[in-house]
C-alpha positions as CSV (number, residue, x, y, z in Angstrom):
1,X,-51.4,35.8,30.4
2,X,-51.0,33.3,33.4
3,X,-50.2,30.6,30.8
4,X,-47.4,32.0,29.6
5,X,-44.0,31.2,30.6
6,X,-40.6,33.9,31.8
7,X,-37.5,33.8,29.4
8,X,-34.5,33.6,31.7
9,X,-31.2,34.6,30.7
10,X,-28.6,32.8,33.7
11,X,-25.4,34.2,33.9
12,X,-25.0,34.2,29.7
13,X,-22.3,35.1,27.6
14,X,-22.0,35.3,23.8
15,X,-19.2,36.9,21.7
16,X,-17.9,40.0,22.9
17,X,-20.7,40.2,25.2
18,X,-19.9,40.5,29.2
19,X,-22.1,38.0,31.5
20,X,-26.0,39.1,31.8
21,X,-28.7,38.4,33.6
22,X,-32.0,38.9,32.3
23,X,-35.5,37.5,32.4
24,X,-38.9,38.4,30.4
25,X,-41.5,37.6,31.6
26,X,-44.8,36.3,30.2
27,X,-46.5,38.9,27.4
28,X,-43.4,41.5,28.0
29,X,-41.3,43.4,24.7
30,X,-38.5,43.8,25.6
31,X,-36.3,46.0,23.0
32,X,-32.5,45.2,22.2
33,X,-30.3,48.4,20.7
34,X,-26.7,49.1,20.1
35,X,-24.2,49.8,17.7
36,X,-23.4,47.7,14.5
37,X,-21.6,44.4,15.6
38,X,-22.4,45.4,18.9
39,X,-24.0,41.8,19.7
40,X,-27.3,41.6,19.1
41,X,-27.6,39.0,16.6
42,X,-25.7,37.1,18.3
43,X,-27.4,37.3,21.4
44,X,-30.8,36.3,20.0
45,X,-28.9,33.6,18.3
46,X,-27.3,32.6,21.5
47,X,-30.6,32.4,23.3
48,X,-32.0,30.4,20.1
49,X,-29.6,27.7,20.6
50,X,-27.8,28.5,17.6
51,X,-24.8,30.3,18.9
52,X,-21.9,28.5,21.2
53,X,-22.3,30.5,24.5
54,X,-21.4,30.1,28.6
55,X,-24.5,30.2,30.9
56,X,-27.9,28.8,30.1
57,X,-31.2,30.4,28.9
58,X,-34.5,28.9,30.9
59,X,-38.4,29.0,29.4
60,X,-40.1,28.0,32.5
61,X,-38.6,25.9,34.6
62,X,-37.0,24.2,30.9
63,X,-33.1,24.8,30.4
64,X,-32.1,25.0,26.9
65,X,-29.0,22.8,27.8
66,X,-31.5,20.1,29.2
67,X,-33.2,20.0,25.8
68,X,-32.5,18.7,21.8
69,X,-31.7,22.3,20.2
70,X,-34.5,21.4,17.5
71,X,-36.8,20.8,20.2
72,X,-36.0,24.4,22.2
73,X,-36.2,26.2,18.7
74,X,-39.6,25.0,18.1
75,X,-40.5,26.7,21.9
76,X,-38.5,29.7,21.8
77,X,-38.9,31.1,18.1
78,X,-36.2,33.0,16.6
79,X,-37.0,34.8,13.3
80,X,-34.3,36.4,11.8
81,X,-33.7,39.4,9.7
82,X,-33.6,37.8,6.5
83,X,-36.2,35.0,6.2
84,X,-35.4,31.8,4.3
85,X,-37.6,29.7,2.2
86,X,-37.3,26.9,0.5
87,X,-40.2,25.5,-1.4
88,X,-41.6,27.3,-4.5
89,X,-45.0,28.6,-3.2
90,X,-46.2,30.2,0.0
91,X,-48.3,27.5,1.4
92,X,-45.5,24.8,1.2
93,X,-44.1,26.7,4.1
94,X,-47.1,26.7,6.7
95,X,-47.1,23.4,8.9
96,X,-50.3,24.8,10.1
97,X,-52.7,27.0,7.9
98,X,-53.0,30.7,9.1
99,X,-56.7,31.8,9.7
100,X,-58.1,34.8,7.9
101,X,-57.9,36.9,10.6
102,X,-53.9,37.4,11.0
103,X,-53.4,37.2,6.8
104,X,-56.3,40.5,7.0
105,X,-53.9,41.8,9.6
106,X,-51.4,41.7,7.6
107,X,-52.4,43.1,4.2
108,X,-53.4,39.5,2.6
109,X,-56.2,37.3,1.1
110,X,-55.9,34.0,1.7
111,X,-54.9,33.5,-2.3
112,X,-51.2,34.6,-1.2
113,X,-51.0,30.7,-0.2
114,X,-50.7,29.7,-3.6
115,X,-48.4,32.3,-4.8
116,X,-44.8,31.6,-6.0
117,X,-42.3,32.6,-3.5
118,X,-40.3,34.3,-6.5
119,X,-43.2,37.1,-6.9
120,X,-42.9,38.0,-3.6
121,X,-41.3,41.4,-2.3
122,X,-38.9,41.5,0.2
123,X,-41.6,43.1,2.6
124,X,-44.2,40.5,1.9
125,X,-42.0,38.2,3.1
126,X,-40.8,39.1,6.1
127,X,-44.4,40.1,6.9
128,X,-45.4,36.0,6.0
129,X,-41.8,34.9,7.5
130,X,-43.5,36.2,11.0
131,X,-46.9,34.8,10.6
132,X,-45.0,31.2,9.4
133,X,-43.3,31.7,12.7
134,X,-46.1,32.4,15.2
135,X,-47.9,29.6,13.2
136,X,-45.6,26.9,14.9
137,X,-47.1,27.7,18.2
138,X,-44.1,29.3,19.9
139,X,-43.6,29.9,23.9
140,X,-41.2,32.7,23.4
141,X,-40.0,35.0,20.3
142,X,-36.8,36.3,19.7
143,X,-37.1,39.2,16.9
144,X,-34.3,40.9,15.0
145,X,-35.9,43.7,13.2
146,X,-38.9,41.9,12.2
147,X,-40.2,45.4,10.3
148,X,-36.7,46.2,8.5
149,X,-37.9,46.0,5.3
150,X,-41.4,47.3,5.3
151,X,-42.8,51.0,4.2
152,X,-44.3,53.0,6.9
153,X,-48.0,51.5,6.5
154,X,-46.6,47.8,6.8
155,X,-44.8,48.8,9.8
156,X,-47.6,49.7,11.9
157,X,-49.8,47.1,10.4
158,X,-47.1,45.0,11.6
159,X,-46.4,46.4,15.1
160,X,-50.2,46.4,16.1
161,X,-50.5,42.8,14.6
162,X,-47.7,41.2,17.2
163,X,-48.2,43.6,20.0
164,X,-51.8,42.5,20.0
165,X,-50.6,38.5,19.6
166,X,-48.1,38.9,22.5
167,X,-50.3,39.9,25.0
168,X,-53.0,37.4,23.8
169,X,-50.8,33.8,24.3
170,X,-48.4,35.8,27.0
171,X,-45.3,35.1,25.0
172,X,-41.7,36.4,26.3
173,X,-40.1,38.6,23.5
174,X,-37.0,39.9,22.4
175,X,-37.0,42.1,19.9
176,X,-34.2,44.2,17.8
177,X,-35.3,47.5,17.5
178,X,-33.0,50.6,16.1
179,X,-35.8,52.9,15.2
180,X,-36.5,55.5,18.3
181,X,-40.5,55.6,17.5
182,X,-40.7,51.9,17.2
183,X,-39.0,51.4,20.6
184,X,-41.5,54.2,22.4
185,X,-44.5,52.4,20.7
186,X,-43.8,48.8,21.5
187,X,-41.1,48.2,24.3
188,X,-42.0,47.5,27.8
189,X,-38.4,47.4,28.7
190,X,-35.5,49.1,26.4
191,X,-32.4,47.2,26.9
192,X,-29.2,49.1,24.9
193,X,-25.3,47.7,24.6
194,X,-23.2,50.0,25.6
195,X,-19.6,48.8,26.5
196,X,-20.1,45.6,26.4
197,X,-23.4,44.9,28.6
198,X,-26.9,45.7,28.6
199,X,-27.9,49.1,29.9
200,X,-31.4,49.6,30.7
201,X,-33.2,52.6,29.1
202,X,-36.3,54.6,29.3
203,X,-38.5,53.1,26.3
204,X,-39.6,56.8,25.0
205,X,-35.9,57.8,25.4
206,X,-34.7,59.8,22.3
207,X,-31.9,57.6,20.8
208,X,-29.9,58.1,17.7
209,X,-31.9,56.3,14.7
210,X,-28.8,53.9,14.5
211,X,-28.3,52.5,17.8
């Protein structure tokens, strides 16, 4: 865990969002709720180097203002809710070839390199956009609801696969959650918008299933 590297947030502000402070530090989850347009997209966009904002975000002793966005993107990995691709099979997309282990982990044989993007489900892609993502080699993830799409089976497949990836390289994640359970299982922190600002929040505490 010691080479990992904190997440700072430094007096940010995005949208309707008030000023905030936060930092994660190396191998924490740290869970984002909150209402519909409440912010949280454009937070982890924000944080991504995708969003204008006020403040700065650190990795390290790095500040994303100090650094090409492209660059800071590669470090501090955001991978939205709905993936993108853009080649017709799988493999195109992988700069680096995922071992056997992680496609197991995830429900695959290592054939699903060769398969046409088209035949894919909308749940066996998200599940590949986040290997393709940790593939990279990140320093930091920024997650919005990496399991939205996936059945019950897939999601805990899922949640066990990160959880257990996170603590191995130490990376500093943020991670859009609305599901109660979800939050309970994987959250060391559970950070809610309420009002405008980030309220912390017992991880196990009951929520309603759509904030």
């Amino acid at each position: 865990m010691s080479r990992g590297l904190p997440l700072t947030l430094e007096q940010l502000s995005v949208g309707v969002l008030l000023t905030l402070d936060l930092t994660i530090t190396p191998g924490q989850i740290v869970c984002l709720s909150g209402a519909s347009g409440s912010g949280k997209s454009r937070l982890l966009r924000a944080v991504a180097d995708l969003e204008p904002h006020d403040g700065d975000v650190r990795l390290g002793e790095q500040a994303q203002s100090r650094m090409a966005g492209h660059l800071w993107r590669r470090r501090v990995m955001l991978v939205p809710a709905e993936s993108h691709w853009w080649a017709d099979s799988v493999g195109e997309h992988f700069i680096v070839e995922p071992v056997m282990d992680d496609l197991a982990a995830l429900g695959f044989e290592h054939e699903v390199l060769g398969w046409q993007v088209s035949r894919l489900s909308s749940g066996e892609k998200q599940r590949l956009a986040l290997l393709r993502a940790l593939c990279r080699g990140p320093s930091a993830l920024l997650l919005d609801e990496p399991t939205a799409n996936l059945d019950e089976t897939s999601v805990h497949r899922v949640e066990t696969w990160l959880m257990a990836r996170i603590r191995q390289e130490g990376w500093p994640v943020l991670w859009v959650a609305h599901d109660p359970g979800q939050i309970a299982r994987v959250a060391d922190r559970h950070l809610r918008i309420e009002a405008r600002r980030l309220v912390d929040r017992a991880a196990n505490e009951a929520a309603s299933p759509w904030t």
